[in-house]
N, C-alpha and C positions, 0 to 999 in steps of 0.2 A: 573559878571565880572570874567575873567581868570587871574589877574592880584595876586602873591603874593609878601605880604612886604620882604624886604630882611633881613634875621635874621641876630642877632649875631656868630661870628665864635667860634664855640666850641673847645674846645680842643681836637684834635685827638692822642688817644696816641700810633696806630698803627702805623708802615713804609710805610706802603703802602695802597692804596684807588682802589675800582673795577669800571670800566665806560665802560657800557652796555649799546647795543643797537638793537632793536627786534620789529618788523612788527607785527602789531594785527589782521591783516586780516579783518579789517570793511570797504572794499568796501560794503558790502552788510548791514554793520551795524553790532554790538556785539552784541547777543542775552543776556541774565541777565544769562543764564547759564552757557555759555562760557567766559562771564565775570568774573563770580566766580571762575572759570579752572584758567584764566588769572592772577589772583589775587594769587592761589594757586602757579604756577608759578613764581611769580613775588619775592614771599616771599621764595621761594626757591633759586632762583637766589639771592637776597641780595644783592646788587652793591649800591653802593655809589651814585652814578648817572648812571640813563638808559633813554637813546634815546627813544620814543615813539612814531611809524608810524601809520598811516591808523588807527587814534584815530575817529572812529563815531560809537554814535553821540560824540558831542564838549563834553556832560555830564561827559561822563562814563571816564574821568580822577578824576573827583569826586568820582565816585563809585570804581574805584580802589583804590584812597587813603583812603576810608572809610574802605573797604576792609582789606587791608593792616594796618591800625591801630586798626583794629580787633583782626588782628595777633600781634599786640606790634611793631607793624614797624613806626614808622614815616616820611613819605614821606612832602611837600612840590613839588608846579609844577611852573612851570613856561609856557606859552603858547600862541598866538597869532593865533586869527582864519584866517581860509586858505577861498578864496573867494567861495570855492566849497566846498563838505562835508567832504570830509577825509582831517583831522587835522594832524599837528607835535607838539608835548609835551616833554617836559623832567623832570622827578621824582631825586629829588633828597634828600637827607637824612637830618635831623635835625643838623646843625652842618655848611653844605656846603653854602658857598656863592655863589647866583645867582644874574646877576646884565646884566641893560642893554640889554634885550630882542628886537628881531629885525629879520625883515627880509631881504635877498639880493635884492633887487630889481628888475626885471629883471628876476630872474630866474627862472618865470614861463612861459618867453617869452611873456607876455603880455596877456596870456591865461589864463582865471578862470578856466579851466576843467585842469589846473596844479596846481602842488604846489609849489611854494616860499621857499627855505632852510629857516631856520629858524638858529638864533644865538645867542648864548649865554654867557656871560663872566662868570665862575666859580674858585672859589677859594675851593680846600679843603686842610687844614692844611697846607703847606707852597706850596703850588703847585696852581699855577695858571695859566688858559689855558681859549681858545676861543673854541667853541665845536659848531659844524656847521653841520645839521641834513638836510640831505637830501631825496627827495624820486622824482626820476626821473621818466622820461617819458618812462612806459614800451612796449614789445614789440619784438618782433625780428626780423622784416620785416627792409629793408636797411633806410625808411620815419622815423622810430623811434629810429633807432641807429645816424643819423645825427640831430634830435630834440635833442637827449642825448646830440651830439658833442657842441650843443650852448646853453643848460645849462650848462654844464661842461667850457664852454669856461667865462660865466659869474661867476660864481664860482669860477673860478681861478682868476680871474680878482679882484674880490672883494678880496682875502687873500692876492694879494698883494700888492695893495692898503691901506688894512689895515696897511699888515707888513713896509710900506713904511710910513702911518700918523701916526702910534701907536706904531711904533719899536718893534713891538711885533711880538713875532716867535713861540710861543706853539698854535698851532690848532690841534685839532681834527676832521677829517672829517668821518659820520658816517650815517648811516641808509639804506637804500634801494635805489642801486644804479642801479638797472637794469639792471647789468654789469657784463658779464660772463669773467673773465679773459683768455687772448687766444683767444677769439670771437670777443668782442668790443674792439679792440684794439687804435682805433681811441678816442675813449670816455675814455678813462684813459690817452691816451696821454694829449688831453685838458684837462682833470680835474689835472691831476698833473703837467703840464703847465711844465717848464725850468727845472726838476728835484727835484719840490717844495715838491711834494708830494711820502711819501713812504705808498707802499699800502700793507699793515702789512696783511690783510685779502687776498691776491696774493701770497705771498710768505709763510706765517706762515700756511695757512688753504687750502694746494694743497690736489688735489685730495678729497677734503671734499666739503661737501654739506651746502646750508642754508634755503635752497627752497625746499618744499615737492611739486612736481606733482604728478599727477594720474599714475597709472596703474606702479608703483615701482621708477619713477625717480625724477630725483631731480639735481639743480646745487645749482651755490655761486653764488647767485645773489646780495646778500646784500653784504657793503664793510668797511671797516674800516684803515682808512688812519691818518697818523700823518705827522706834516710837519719834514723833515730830522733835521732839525737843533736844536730838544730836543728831541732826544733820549735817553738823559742819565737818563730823570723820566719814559719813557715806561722800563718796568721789559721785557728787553727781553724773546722771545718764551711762553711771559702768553695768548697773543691774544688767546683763544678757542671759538667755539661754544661750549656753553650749553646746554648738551643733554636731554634737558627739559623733552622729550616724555618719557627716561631713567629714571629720576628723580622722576616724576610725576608715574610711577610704569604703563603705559600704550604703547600699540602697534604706531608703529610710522602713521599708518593711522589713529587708533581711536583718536591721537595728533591730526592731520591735520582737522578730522574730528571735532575735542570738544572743540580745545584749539587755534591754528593757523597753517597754512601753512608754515609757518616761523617758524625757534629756532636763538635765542638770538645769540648775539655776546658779550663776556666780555673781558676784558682788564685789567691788571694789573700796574700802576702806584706809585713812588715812592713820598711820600707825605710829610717826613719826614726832610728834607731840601733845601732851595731853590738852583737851578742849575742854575739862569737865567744870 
């Protein structure tokens, strides 16, 4: 089973909490070597909670927390299998409350060769937020930027839906959005619906990259959005990519090559008193 108990809330005695989110590249599956890359990674980055895309097989969320408490890290997952093989996951640290696991319905359009956002209710230290992980329909032919448009349109649908039965206004919206800012401009209109959504990874991370292609290029595919109306616990201007490949002491192909195609997205959050 993928199912963990939901712990007690530890005391945080930091201001602030990191929430990260990063694409593994297991279309094709994690080899056990590049899992260990992944792992080495992971433990470098250190976030509080990170997003978890293109997790296959379902296992190797196991092997990464094995992994990772090799290093002195203790992680915790929470996760729900996707009807086809690439899974969404989220790690999160000994301490954070995770609660209420779940998918949106719908927003695979009814297709098992898609994924299902996945959501989460998390508490860390006085900061509590919905974190909503997605990994759309990629592509860039006009057939898969309009697939994008009715995921995105169910998505929005669902946060305010939410925000309408649960009066709740802290979302996170995060993982692999298949969305080039400036490009899909139809697919972030629907995904940010009435001005619901601010797209922190559009404005914060211009002209940067999160997508390693072949032969030198690269865009921002991946996205990272919080809904406008609690902005006072995002730490303005922390959004960065993670420059893992930098990190990890290796060439940004022999990265793409050993470790993923994707680098991380982190966030900075204030945890230290409630805003709500």
């Amino acid at each position: 089973m993928y199912y963990i108990k939901v712990k007690r809330m530890h005391t945080f005695e930091k201001a602030t909490a990191n929430v990260a989110a990063w694409n593994l590249e297991g279309f094709h599956g994690i080899p056990d070597e590049r899992l260990k890359n992944q792992v080495e990674g992971l433990a470098m980055l250190d976030a509080e909670v990170v997003a978890l895309v293109e997790i296959n097989p379902i296992e190797a969320i196991d092997s990464i927390k094995a992994g990772l408490k090799e290093k002195g890290l203790t992680y915790h997952h929470q996760l729900l299998p996707q009807a086809d093989k690439l899974h969404i996951g989220v790690l999160y640290k000994e301490g954070v409350i995770a609660s209420n696991p779940r998918f949106i319905e719908g927003s695979d359009l009814g297709d098992p060769g898609k994924r299902k956002a996945f959501v989460l209710d998390l508490v860390i230290g006085k900061f509590d937020f919905t974190l909503i992980v997605v990994h759309l329909k990629s592509g860039r032919a006009l057939s898969n930027q309009r697939t994008r448009d009715e995921q995105a349109k169910v998505i929005y649908n669902f946060i305010e839906q939410e925000r309408g039965l649960r009066g709740r206004e802290d979302y996170i919206v995060t993982g692999d959005f298949n969305m080039i800012p400036g490009q899909d401009i139809s697919n972030f209109h629907h995904l940010g619906g009435d001005d619901v959504l601010d797209f922190l990874s559009s404005w914060d991370l211009q002209e940067r990259f999160s997508h390693i292609l072949s032969k030198g290029r690269a865009n921002l595919l991946d996205g990272f959005a919080i809904t406008r109306t609690f902005s006072k616990e995002y730490v303005r201007g922390s959004l960065r990519l993670f420059p893992m490949h930098w990190t990890m002491d290796i060439g940004r192909e022999e990265y793409k090559k050993s470790v993923s195609d994707h680098l991380p997205f982190i966030a900075t959050f204030r945890i230290d008193k409630s805003r709500d």
